[in-house]
Structures are given as structure tokens and as C-alpha cells.
C-alpha positions, -999 to +999 in steps of 0.1 A: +200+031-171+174+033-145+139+036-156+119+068-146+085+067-135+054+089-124+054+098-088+011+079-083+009+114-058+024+144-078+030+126-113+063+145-113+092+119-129+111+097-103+142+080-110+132+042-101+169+032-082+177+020-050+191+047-045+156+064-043+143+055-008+108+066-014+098+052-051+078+050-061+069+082-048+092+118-052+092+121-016+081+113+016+056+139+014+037+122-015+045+089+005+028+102+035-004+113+016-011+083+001-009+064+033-031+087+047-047+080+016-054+043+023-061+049+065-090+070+057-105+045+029-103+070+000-088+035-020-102-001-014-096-030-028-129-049-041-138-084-029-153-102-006-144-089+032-123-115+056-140-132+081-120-115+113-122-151+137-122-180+119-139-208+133-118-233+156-127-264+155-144-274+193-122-295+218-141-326+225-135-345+257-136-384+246 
């Protein structure tokens, strides 16, 4: 038997199966909103930020 969990949108019970293309989420209405969710930052996940270029190391002509 499948388990059955709270849709993290709506909290309405979703059947957890493959069978359910959008679990965890009811729909792809609740799936939408909490993308849009995460693109305007309402969540973030705490720690330290990347560093967006890490350092190459410099070509050296011997």
C-alpha cells in the first residue's frame, strides 16, 4: 500500500506512487507555486554563499 502524504503547498493528502506525476505535491498548481516559491527567495537554504569563479591556477611560461 502506497503511503499518503501532505501536499508541502495545500497540505491536502497525496497518494505517494509513481503513478503520481507531481508528488510530492497534489498538482501542478501547488508544484508551480512553490517553484515560484524558491525563484523569488521566499525559501533559502542557510550557509555560506559559493564563490561564483573559482580561482584557476595561472599558466606559467617556463
Amino acid at each position: 500500500m502506497p503511503a499518503v502524504v501532505k501536499c508541502p503547498t495545500c497540505a491536502k493528502d497525496v497518494v505517494w506512487a509513481p503513478e503520481n506525476k507531481f508528488r510530492p505535491f497534489c498538482s501542478e498548481r501547488c508544484k508551480q507555486i512553490d517553484l515560484g516559491a524558491w525563484a523569488s527567495e521566499k525559501y533559502v537554504i542557510e550557509g555560506k554563499p559559493a564563490d561564483a569563479s573559482p580561482e584557476l591556477p595561472e599558466d606559467k611560461d617556463d
